[in-house]
Every structure is written in structure tokens, then in C-alpha cells.
BALOBA-1460 file (C-alpha; in Angstrom, 3 decimals):
// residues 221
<rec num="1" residu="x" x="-114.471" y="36.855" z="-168.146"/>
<rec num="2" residu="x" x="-111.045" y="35.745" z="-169.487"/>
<rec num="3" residu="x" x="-107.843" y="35.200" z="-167.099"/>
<rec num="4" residu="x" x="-104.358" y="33.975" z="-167.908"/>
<rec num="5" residu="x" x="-102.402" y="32.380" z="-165.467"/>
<rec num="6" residu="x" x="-105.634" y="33.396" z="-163.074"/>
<rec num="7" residu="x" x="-104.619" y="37.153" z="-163.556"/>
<rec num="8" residu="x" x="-107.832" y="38.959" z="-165.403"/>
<rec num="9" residu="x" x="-107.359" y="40.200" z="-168.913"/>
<rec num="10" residu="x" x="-108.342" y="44.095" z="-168.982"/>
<rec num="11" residu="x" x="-106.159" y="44.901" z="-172.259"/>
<rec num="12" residu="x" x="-106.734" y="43.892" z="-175.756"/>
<rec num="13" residu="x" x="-104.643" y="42.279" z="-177.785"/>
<rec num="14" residu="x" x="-102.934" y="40.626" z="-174.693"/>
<rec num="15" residu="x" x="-100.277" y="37.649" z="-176.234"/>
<rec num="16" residu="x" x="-100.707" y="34.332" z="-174.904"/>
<rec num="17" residu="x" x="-97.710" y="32.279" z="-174.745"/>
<rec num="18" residu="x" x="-97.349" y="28.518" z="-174.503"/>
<rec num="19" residu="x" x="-98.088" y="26.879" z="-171.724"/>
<rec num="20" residu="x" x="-99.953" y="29.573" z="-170.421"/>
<rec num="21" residu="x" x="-103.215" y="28.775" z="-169.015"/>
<rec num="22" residu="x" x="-106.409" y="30.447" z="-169.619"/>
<rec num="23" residu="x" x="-109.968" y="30.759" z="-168.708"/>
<rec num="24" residu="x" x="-113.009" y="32.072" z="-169.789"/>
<rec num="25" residu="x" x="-115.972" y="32.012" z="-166.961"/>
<rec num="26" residu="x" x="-114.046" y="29.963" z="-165.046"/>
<rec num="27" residu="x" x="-113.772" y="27.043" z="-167.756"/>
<rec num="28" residu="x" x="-110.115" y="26.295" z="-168.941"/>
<rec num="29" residu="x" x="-109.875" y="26.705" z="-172.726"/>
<rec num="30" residu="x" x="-107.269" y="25.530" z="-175.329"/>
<rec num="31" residu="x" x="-106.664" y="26.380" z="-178.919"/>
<rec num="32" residu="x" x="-107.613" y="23.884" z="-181.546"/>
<rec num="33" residu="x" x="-105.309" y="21.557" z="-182.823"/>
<rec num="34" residu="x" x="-103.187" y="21.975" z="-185.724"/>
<rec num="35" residu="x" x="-103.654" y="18.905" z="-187.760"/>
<rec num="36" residu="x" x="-101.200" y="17.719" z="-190.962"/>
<rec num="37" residu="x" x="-102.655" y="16.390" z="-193.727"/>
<rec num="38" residu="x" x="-100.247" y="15.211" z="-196.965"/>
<rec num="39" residu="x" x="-100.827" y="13.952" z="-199.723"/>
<rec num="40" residu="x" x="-97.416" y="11.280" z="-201.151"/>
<rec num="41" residu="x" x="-97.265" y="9.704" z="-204.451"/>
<rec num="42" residu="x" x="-95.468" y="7.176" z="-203.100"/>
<rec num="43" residu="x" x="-92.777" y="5.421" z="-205.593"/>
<rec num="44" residu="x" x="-92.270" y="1.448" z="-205.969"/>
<rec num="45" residu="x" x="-89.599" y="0.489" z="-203.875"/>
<rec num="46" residu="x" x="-90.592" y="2.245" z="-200.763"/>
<rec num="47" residu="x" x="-92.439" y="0.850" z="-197.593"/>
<rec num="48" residu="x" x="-95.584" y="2.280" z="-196.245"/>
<rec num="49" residu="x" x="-94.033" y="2.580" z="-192.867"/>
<rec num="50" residu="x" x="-92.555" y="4.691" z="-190.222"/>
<rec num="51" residu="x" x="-89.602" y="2.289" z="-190.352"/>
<rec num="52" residu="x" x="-87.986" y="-0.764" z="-191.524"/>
<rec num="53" residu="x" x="-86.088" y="-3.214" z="-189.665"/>
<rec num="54" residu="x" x="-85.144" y="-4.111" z="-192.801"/>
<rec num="55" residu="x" x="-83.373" y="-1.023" z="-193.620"/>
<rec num="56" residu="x" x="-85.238" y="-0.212" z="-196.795"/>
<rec num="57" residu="x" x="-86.625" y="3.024" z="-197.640"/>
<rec num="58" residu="x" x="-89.416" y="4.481" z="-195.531"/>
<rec num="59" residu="x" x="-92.437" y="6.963" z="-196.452"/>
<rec num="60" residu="x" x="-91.292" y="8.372" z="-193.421"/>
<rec num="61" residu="x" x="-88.163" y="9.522" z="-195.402"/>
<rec num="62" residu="x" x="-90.395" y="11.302" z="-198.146"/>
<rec num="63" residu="x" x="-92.445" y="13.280" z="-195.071"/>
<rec num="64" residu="x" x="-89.264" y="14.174" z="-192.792"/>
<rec num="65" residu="x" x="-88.889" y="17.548" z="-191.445"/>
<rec num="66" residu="x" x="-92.387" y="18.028" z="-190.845"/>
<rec num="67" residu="x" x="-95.071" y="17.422" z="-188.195"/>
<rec num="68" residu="x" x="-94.900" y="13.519" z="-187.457"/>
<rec num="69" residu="x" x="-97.752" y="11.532" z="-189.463"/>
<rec num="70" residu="x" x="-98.684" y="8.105" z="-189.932"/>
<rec num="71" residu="x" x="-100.115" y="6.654" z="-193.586"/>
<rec num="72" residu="x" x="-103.687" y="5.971" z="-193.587"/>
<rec num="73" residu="x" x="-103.602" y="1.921" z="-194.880"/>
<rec num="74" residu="x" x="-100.519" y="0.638" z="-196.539"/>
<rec num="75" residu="x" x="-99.197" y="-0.022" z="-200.212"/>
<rec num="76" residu="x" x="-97.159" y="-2.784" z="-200.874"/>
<rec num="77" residu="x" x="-93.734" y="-2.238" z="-201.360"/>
<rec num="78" residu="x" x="-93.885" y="-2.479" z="-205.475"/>
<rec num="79" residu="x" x="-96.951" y="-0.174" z="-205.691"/>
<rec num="80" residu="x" x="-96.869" y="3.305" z="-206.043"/>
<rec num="81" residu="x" x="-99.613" y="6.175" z="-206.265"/>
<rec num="82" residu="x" x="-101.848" y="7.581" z="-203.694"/>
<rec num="83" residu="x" x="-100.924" y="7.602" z="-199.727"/>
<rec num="84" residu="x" x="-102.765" y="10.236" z="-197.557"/>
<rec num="85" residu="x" x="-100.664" y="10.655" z="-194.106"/>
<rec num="86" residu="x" x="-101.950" y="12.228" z="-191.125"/>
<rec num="87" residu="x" x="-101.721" y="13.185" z="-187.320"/>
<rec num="88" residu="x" x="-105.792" y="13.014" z="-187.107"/>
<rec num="89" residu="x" x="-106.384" y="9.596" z="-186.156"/>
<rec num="90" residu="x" x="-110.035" y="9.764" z="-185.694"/>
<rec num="91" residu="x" x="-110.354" y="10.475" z="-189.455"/>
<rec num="92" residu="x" x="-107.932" y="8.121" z="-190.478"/>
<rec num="93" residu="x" x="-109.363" y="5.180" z="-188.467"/>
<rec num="94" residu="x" x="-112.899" y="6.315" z="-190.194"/>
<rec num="95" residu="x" x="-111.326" y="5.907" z="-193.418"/>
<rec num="96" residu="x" x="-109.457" y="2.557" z="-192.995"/>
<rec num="97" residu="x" x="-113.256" y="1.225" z="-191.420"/>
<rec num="98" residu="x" x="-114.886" y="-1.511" z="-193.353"/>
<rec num="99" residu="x" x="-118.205" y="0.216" z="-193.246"/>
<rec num="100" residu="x" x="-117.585" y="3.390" z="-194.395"/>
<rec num="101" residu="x" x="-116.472" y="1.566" z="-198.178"/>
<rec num="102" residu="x" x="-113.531" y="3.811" z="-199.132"/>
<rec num="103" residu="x" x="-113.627" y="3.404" z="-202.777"/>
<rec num="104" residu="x" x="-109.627" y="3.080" z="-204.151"/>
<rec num="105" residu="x" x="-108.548" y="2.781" z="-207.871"/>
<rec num="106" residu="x" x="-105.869" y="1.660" z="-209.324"/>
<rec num="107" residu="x" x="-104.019" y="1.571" z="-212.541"/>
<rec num="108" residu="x" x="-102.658" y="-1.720" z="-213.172"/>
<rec num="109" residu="x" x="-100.775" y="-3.011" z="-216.507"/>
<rec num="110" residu="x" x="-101.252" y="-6.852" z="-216.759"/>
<rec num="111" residu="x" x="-100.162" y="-9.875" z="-218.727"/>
<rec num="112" residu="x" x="-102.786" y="-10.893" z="-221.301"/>
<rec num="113" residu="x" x="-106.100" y="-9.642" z="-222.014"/>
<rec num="114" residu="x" x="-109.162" y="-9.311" z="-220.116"/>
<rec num="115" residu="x" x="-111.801" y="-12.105" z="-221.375"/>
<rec num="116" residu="x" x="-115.830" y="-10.893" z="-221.027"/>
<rec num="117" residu="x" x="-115.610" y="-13.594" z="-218.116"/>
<rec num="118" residu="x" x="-113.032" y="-12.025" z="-216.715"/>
<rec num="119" residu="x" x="-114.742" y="-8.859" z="-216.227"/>
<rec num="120" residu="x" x="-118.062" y="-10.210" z="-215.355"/>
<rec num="121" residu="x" x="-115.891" y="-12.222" z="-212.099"/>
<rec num="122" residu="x" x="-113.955" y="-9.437" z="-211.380"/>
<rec num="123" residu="x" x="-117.988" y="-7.476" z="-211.420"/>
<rec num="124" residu="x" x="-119.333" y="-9.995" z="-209.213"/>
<rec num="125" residu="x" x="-116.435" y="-11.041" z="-206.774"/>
<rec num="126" residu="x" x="-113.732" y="-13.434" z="-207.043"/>
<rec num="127" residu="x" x="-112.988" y="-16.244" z="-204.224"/>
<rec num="128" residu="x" x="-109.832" y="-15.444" z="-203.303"/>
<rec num="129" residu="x" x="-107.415" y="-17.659" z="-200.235"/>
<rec num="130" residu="x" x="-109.265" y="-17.388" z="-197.302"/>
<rec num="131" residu="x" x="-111.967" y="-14.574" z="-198.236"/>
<rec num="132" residu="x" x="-113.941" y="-13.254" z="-201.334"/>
<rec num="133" residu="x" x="-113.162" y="-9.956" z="-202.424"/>
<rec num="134" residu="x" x="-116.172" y="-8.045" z="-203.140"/>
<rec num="135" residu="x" x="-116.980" y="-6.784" z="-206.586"/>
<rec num="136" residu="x" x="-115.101" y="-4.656" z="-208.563"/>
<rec num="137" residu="x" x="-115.537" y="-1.719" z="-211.501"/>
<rec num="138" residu="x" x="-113.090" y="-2.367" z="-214.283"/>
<rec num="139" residu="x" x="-112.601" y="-0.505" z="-217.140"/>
<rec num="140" residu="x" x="-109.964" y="-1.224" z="-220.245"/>
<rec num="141" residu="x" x="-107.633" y="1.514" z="-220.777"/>
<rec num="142" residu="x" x="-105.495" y="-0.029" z="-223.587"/>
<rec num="143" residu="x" x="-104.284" y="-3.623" z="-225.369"/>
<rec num="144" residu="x" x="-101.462" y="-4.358" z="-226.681"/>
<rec num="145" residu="x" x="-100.608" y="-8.057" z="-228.083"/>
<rec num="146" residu="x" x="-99.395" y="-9.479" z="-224.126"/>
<rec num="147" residu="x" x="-100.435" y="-6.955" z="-222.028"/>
<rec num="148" residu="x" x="-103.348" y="-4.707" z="-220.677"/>
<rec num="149" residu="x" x="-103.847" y="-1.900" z="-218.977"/>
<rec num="150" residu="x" x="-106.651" y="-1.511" z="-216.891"/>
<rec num="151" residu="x" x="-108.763" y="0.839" z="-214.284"/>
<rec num="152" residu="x" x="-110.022" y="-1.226" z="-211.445"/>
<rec num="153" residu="x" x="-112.185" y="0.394" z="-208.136"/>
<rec num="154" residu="x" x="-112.377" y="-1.590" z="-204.863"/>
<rec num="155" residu="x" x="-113.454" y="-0.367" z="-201.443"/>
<rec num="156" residu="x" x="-111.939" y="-3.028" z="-199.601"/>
<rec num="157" residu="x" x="-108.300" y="-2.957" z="-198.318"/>
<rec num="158" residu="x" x="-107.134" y="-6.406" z="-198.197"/>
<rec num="159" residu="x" x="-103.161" y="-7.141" z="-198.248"/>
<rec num="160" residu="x" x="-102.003" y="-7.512" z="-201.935"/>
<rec num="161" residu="x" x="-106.446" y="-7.708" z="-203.019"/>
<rec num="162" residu="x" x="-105.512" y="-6.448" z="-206.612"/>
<rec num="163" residu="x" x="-102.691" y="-8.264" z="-207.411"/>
<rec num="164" residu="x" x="-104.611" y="-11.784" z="-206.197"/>
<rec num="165" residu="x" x="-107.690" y="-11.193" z="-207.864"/>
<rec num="166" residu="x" x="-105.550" y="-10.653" z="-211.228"/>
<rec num="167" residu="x" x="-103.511" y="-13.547" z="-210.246"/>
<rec num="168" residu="x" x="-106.939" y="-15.704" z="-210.040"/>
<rec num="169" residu="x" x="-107.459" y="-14.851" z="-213.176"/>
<rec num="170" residu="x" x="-104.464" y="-15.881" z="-215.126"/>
<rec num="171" residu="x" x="-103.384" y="-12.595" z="-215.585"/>
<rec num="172" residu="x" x="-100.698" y="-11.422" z="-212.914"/>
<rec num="173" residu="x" x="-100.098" y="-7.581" z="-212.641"/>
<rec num="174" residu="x" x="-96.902" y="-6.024" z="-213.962"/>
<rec num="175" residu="x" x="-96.998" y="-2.567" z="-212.007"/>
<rec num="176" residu="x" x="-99.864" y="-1.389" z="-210.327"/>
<rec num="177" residu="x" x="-100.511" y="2.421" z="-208.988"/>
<rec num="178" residu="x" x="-103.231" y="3.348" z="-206.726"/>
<rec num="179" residu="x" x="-104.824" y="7.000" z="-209.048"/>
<rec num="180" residu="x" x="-107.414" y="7.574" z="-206.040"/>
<rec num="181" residu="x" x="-108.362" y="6.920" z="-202.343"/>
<rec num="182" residu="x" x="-111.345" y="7.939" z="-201.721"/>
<rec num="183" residu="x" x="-111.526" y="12.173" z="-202.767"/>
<rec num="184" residu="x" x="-107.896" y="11.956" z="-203.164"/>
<rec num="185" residu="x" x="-106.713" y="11.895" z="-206.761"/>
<rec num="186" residu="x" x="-102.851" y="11.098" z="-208.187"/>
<rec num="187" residu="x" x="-103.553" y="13.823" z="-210.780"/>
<rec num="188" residu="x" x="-99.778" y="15.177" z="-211.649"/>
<rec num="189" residu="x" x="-98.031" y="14.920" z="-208.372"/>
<rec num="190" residu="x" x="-94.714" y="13.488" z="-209.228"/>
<rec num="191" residu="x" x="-93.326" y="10.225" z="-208.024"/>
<rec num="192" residu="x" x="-91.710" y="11.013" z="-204.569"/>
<rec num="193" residu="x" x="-93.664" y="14.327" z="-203.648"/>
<rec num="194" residu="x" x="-95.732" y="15.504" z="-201.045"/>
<rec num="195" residu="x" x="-97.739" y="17.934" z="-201.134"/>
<rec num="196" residu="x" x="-100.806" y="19.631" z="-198.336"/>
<rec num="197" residu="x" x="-104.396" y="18.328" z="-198.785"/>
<rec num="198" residu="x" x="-106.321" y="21.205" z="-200.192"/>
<rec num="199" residu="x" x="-109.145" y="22.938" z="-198.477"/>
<rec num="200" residu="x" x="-111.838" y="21.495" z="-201.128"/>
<rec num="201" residu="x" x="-109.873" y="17.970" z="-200.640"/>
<rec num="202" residu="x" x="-109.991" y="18.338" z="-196.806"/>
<rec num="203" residu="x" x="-114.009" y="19.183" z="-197.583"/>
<rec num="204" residu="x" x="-114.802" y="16.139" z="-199.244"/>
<rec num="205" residu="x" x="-112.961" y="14.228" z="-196.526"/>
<rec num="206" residu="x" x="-115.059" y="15.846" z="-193.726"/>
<rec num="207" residu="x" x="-118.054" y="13.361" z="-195.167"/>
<rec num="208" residu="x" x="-116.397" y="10.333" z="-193.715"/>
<rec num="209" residu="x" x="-116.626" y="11.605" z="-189.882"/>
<rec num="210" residu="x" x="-120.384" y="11.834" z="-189.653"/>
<rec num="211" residu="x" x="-121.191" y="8.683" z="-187.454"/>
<rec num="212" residu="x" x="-124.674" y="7.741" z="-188.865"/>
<rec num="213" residu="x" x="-124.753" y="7.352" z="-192.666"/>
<rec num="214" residu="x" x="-122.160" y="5.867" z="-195.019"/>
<rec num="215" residu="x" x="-120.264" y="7.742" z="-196.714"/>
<rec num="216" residu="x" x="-120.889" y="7.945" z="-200.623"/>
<rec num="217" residu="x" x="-118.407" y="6.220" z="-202.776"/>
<rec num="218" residu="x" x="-116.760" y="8.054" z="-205.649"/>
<rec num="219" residu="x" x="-116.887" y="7.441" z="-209.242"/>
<rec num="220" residu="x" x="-113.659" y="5.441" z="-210.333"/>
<rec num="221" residu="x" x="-111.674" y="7.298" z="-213.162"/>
């Protein structure tokens, strides 16, 4: 039943080598691919691309010396935190799709503090230029006399969203990380390390490829 090369295999543990081709009943057959899946805390100061015309650091730089991967979405260049990178672009485009809801958090330390108006808009949606970002979970972490810091969940991915919905509010963030995306938690990684998804991480993940129902969000932190 199985040839390599279209020579029958009558021994066990026969080696197959690359670029050989085999067959079982006839029907060509290839091993399954070896997908990458990282996990970055990327730093401020970095771009959330394979390069820069620019000639400013890269997340490509963080990942080099490995398989090559892309980031799922994009931080902006002063954010750090969470940045999943991959070679499986059917799960990343899943991901990345409006319907599926990805929820993201983020850590942000702002100017000021939150008003109970400001937390009810940032609940219900704020108009923003040119769309309104859907509503948001926020949850006070700590204030001091001029500044906050706050826990805010989205499952949009609009360029800069955070930053302009504090902005509409009078209070303009300071430094901002992303703590989750999606599954994918911060937890201790350092700033500047990489590490492999784990196998319950990759799990949790596998949610977002069924084609029928949405995926369920996850509780912010």
C-alpha cells in the first residue's frame, strides 16, 4: 500500500527523506506542517513589523533565528505587551476578523481621574473621528493625585482606539501595555522575550477556527 519514489515499501522502519515522494493506495501523501507560534512582550520603542524603512527597531529583530512569522495585528510603536506571531495564516486572519470579537486588554496609566461619566461613555461607546468605538469594560486599578491607572477590554482593533477614546475624554494615556489578546496573557514574560505558545494556550486558540459560531470572549483581568 505505501511506495516511495514509486518503489513499494516491504521493510519497516524505512526513512523517508525530503523531497521524497510517497504514496499510500495510490494517493500522494505529505506530512503535516510544522507551524510557529510565539508569544513577544513587545517593548515601547519597537515597530510591529517585519521591517522599517525607517530604520527603527523591528519585532522581527526580537524573533530572528527562527522560523519566519508575521504579528497577528499591530501595536503602535509606544505600546508594549502582548504580540502573538505566527506562520499559520488561516488562524491569524480568524483572529484579526471583525466577527470573531477578539477581546484585548490593556493596562493604561492616564492623566487625571476617571469621572462616573467617564466610565459610563467609555461602557456605552465613544464617537470617535470617523467611527464609534464600541463599548468598553473598564476597571480602576489605582489613583494617585494626576494620574490613573486603569484596565480597559476592547474587541475591536482600530489604529491608536485606546489612546483616542482616552484622548476624547480629557484624559490622554501616558503608557499603555496590551496584558491580553484574546487567551494570551502578559503574565511575567519580560519586556523583549519570546517565548512558544503552550499546548493549553494553542487549545484555547483552536476555538477561533470553527467557521459557524463566534468565538466566546474572555473575561478582562
Amino acid at each position: 500500500m505505501v511506495s516511495i519514489n514509486g518503489r513499494v515499501v516491504r521493510e519497516l522502519g524505512t526513512l523517508v527523506n525530503p523531497g521524497d515522494v510517497v504514496e499510500v493506495s495510490g494517493e500522494r501523501v505529505a506530512p503535516a506542517a510544522q507551524l510557529t507560534y510565539l508569544l513577544l512582550n513587545k517593548p515601547p520603542g519597537v515597530v510591529t513589523t517585519m521591517h522599517d524603512p525607517q530604520g527603527r527597531r523591528t519585532v522581527a529583530e526580537l524573533v530572528a533565528g527562527g522560523p519566519r512569522v508575521v504579528p497577528v495585528g499591530r501595536l503602535d510603536y509606544a505600546t508594549g505587551g502582548v504580540l502573538l506571531l505566527t506562520d499559520d495564516g488561516e488562524l491569524a486572519h480568524r483572529l484579526l476578523h471583525p466577527r470573531f470579537g477578539v477581546d484585548k486588554t490593556y493596562r493604561a496609566a492616564i492623566a487625571g481621574r476617571l469621572s462616573a461619566e467617564d466610565i459610563r461613555r467609555l461602557n456605552e461607546g465613544i464617537a470617535l473621528d470617523g467611527f464609534t468605538a464600541a463599548g468598553a469594560k473598564v476597571r480602576v486599578v489605582a489613583v494617585q493625585r494626576d494620574r490613573s491607572v486603569v484596565d480597559v477590554t476592547i474587541h475591536e482593533g482600530r489604529n491608536r482606539q485606546v489612546r483616542r477614546m482616552f484622548d476624547a475624554l480629557g484624559h490622554p494615556v501616558l503608557a499603555l501595555t496590551r496584558t491580553r489578546f484574546g487567551p494570551l496573557e502578559l503574565g511575567g514574560l519580560p519586556a523583549g522575550a519570546v517565548r512558544p505558545l503552550t499546548a493549553q494556550e494553542l487549545a484555547a486558540l483552536e476555538v477561533h477556527r470553527r467557521p459557524q459560531a463566534q468565538a466566546p470572549r474572555t473575561k478582562p483581568t
